[in-house]
ZAMARGU-4260 file (C-alpha; in steps of 0.2 Angstrom, whole numbers, plus 5000, padded with zeros to 4 digits):
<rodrens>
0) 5079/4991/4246 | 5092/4994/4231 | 5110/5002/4232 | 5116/5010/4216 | 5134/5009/4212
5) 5135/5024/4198 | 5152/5027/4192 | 5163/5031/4175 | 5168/5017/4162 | 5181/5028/4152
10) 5193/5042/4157 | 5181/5052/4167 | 5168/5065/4160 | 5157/5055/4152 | 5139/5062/4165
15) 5140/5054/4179 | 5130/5068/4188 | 5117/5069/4175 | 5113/5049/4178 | 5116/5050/4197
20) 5101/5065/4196 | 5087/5052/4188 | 5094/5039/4200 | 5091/5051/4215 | 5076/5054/4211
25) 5069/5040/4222 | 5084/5038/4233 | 5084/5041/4251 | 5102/5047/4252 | 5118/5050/4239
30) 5134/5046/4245 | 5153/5049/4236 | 5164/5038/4239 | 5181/5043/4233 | 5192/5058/4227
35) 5191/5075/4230 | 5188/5094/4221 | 5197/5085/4207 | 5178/5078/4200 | 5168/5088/4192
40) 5149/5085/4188 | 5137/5094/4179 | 5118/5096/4183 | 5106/5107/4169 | 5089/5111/4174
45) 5080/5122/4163 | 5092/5139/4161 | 5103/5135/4179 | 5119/5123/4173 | 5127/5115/4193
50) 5146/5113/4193 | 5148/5101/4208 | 5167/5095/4212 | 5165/5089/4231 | 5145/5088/4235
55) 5136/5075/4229 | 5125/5075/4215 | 5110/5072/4228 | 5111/5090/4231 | 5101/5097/4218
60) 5087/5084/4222 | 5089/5092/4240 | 5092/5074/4246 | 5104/5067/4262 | 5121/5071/4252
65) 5135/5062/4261 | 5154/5065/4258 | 5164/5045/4263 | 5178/5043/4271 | 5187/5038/4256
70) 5187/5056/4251 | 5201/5071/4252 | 5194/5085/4257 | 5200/5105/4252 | 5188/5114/4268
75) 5190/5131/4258 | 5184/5124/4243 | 5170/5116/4250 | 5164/5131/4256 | 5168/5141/4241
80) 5157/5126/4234 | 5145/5128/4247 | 5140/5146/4243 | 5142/5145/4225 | 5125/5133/4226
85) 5117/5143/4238 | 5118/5158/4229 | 5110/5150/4215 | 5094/5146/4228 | 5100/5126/4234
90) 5097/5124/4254 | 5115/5114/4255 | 5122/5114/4273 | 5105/5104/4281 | 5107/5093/4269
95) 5126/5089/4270 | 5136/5076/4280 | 5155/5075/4281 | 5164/5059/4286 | 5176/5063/4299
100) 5187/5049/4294 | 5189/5060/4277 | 5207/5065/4277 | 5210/5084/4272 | 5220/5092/4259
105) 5231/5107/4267 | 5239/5123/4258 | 5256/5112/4258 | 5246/5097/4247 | 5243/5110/4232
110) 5261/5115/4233 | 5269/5099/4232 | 5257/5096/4217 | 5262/5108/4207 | 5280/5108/4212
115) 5281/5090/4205 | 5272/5093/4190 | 5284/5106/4186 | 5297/5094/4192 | 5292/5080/4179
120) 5294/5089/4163 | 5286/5081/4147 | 5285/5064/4160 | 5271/5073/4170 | 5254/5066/4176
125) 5242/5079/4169 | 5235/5082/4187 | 5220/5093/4192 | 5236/5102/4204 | 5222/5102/4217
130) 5232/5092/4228 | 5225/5074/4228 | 5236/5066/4223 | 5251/5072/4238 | 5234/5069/4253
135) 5231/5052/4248 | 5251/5050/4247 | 5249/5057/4267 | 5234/5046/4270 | 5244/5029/4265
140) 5258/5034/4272 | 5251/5034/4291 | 5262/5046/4298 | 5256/5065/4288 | 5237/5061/4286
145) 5227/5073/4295 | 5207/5070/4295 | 5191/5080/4299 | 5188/5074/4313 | 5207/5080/4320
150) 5197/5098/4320 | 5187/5093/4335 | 5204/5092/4346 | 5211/5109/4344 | 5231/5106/4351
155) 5229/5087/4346 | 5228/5096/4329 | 5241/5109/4334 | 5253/5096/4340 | 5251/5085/4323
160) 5252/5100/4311 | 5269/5108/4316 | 5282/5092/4312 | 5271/5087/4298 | 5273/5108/4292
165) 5289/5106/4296 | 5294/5092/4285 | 5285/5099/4273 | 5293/5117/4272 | 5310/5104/4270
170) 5304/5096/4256 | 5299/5110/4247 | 5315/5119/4249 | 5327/5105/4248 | 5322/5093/4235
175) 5311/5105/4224 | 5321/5123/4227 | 5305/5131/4231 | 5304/5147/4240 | 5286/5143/4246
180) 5285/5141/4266 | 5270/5137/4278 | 5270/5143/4293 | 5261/5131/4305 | 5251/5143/4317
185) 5243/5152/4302 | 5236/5137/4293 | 5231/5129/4313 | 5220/5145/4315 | 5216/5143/4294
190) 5207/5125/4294 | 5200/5130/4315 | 5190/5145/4305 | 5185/5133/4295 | 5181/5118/4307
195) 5170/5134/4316 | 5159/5133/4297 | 5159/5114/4294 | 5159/5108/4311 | 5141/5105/4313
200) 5142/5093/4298 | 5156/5080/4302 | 5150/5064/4310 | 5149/5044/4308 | 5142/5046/4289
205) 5146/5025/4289 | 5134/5024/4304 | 5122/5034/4294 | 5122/5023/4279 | 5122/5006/4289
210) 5104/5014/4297 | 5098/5017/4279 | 5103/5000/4272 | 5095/4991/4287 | 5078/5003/4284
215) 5079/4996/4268 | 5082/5014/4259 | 5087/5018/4243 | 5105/5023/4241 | 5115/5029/4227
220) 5135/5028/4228 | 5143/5040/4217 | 5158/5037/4210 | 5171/5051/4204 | 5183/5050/4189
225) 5184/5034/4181 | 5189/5015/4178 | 5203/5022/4166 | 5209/5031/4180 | 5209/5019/4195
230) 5226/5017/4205 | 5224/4999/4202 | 5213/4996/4186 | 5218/5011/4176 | 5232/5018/4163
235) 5245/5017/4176 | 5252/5029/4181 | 5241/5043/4171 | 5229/5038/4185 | 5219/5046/4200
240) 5226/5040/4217 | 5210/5033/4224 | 5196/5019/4218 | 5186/5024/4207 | 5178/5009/4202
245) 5162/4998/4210 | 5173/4992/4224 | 5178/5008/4231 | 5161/5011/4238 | 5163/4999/4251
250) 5180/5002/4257 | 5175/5021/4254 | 5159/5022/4263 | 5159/5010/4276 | 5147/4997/4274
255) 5151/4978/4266 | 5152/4976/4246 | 5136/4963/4252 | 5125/4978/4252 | 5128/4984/4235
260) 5114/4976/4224 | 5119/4984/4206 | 5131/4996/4199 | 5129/5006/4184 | 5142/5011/4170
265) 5141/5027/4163 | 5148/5028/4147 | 5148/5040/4133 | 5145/5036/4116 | 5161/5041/4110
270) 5177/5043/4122 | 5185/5059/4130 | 5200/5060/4139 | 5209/5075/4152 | 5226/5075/4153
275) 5242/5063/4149 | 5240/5046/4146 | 5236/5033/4132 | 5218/5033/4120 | 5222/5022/4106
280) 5205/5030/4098 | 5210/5048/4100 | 5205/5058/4083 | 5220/5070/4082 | 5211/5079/4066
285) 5195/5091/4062 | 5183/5076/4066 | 5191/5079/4086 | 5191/5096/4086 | 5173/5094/4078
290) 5166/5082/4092 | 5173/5091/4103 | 5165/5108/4099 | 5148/5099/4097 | 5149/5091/4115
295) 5156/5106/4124 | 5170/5095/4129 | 5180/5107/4143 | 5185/5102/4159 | 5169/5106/4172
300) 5185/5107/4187 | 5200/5114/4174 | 5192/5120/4158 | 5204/5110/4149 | 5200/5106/4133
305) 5196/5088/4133 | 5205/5075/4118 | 5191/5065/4109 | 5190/5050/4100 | 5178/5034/4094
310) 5171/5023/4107 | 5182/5013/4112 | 5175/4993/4115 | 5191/4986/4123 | 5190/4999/4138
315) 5172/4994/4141 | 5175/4978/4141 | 5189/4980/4154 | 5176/4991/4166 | 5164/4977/4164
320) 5176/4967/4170 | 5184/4981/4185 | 5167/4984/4191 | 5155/4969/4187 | 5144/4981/4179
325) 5125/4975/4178 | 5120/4989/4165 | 5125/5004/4154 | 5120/5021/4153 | 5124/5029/4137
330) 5125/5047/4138 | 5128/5061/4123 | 5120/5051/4109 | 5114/5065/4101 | 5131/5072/4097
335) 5133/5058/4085 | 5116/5063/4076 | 5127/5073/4061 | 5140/5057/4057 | 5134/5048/4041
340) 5147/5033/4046 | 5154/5031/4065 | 5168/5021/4067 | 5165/5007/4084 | 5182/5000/4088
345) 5177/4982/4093 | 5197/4977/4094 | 5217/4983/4094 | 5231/4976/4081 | 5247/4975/4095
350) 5262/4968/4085 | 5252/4955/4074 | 5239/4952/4087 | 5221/4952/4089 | 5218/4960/4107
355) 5203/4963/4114 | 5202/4971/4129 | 5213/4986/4136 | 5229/4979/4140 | 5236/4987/4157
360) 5255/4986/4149 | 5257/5005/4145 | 5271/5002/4129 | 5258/4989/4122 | 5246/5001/4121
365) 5255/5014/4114 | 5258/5003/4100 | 5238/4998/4100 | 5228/5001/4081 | 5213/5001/4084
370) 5200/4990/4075 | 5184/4997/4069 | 5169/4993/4062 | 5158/5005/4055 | 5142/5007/4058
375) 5127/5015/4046 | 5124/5035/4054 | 5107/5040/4057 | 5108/5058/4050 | 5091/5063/4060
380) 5091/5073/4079 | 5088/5061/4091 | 5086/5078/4106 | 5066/5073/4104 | 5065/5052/4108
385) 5058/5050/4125 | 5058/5031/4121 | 5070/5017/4113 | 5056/5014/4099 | 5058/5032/4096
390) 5075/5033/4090 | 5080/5034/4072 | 5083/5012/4067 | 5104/5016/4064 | 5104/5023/4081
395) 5096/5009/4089 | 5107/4998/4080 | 5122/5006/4086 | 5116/5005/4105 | 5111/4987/4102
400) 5130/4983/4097 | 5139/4992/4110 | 5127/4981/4122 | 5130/4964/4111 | 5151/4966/4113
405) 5150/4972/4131 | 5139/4958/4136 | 5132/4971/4146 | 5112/4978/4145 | 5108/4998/4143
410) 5096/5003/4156 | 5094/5022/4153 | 5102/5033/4136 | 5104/5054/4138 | 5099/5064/4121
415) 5103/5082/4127 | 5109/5094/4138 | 5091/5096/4149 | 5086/5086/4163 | 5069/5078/4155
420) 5083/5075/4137 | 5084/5054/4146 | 5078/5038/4141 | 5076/5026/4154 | 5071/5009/4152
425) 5060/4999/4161 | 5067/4983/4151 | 5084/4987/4148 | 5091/4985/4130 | 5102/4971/4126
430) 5109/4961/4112
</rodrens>
């Protein structure tokens, strides 16, 4: 039996989906854990590219995919999701579990999204405006969360909705001046049409996974977003409002962090970042725009175009710390091939001082210079090595010294777009 925590080391991004794919290969189920349609993961196989924002990744191996309890849930954008993949030949629904301790996300949480944003001026978050961030506001707040399993009791539902619409409707109008109003009956018959298409999946997904753990299965956790964007762990407050890091899997599946044998970082080998917020190694300059173009770096949920930058030392080094990572995956290696020389900040210059991890104080890393040392290119593709031997001496070198100042082994390394494009290692490569 293993359990696979898989989750992101920077910003988000960096291909999660592609490594949760090799990993579920052999896995009995794959389960996500946190967060909502705000993710997005990308899955190529020959000519067909899979966008997925709420299903796990498990899905195009046609394994057990499992949405947590820790999740937010848009209904209509699952089933927009839903058809989306069977249209492009996926048997989904057989396959799909919802918890029904997930908490949804209702017409009036998009609002309040935007309606914020707006409100914020140049102090805004940079959200998805999906409405994550005003559910798990609901959820913490005991008295506005509503979950999927409320859809089983119709006028339980009924009789929770219309103060909560209510309250709502107020908010909007009186601290916003919005002119956007819910009505409470519509959206009660909205989300029971779509209890009527989802209902059949909703259950005790936590009972599910306890089973598997005690059959010994294999299990992958899939993480969405980031370290860099945990509400506790990450650039606060340009942050997610879930847990994105290893010790969210527990809480957001339901079984002790005890059963959890390894957890995997993925990581590219440069850095991208989405919306507001500090990236001390952000290239604002043709080299960007460059790497940028190279790695296709748009949004998968948004199509915003993402900032890049170096890789970035100090922000692994803090993710090894967040989630106790026991290896690496290094993904888009290859878009490094053209670089004679690549910069690898290994530290930051804050007011006179050496620091060498990401500091959580958000003036001090705004006034963080990066310290980099410069590592020889390789010049050669790299889209062809199938093995570590394989690739060009520089490149190794380079993987070798992000694993030698992470303390942290690489187990598998991604060359290209394509599914077969991986190096995975038996023996993992360290320092």
């Amino acid at each position: 039996m293993s359990s696979t925590v898989i989750i992101g080391t920077q910003w988000g991004d960096e291909g999660k989906g592609r490594v949760v794919d090799v990993y579920a290969a052999n896995a009995a189920m794959v389960v996500r854990y946190q967060g909502g349609d705000n993710a997005g993961h990308t899955v190529k196989i020959g000519t067909q590219s899979y966008a997925l924002h709420l299903i796990p990744s498990g899905i195009v191996r046609q394994k057990p995919s499992i949405l947590g309890n820790g999740m937010v849930i848009n209904p209509k954008s699952l089933l927009k999701e839903i058809a989306d993949l069977e249209g492009r030949g996926l048997t989904v629904r057989p396959h799909l579990y919802i918890s029904e301790d997930a908490h949804l996300i209702m017409p009036y949480h998009l609002a309040l999204d935007g309606a914020s944003e707006r409100a914020s001026g140049n102090g805004k978050i940079g959200t998805t405006l999906k409405g994550i961030g005003p559910a798990y506001v609901d959820k913490f707040s005991r008295l506005h969360g509503l979950r999927l399993g409320d859809l089983r009791n119709a006028e339980y539902f009924r009789a929770r909705l219309r103060p909560i619409v209510a309250e709502k409707n107020a908010l909007l109008t009186q601290l916003y001046q919005s002119e956007v109003q819910f009505d409470a009956d519509a959206i009660f018959d909205e989300y029971l049409g779509y209890y009527a298409e989802i209902g059949g999946m909703i259950c005790d997904t936590a009972e599910m996974v306890w089973q598997a753990v005690k059959r010994g299965d294999e299990i992958v956790f899939e993480g969405a977003n980031a370290t860099m964007l945990d509400i506790d762990h990450g650039t606060y407050p340009y942050v997610t409002c879930s847990t994105p890091t290893a010790g969210g899997a527990a809480v957001g599946v339901g079984v002790g962090p005890t059963k959890i044998d390894r957890v995997i970082g993925v990581v590219k080998a440069y850095t991208s970042r989405v919306g507001e917020g500090p990236f001390p190694t952000e290239l604002k300059n043709e080299i960007g725009d460059h790497i940028r173009e190279l790695g296709h770096e748009y949004g998968t949920t948004t199509g915003r175009p993402r900032r890049c930058g170096w890789l970035d030392i100090c922000v692994l080094r803090k993710a090894a710390r967040a989630n106790g990572l026991d290896y690496l995956a290094v993904t888009h290696l290859d878009i490094l091939d053209g670089f004679a020389e690549i910069p690898l900040c290994v530290a930051y210059e804050i007011d006179g001082r050496r620091v060498e991890i990401f500091p959580s104080a958000l003036w001090e890393t705004e006034r963080a210079t990066p310290i980099y040392e410069m590592m020889p290119g390789w010049l050669t593709p790299t889209n062809g090595c199938r093995s570590f031997t394989e690739l060009p001496p520089n490149a190794q070198r380079y993987l070798n010294r992000v694993a030698e100042l992470t303390d942290v082994p690489i187990c598998m390394i991604t060359v290209g777009n394509e599914r077969q494009q991986n190096i995975v290692m038996e023996h993992p490569v360290s320092a």
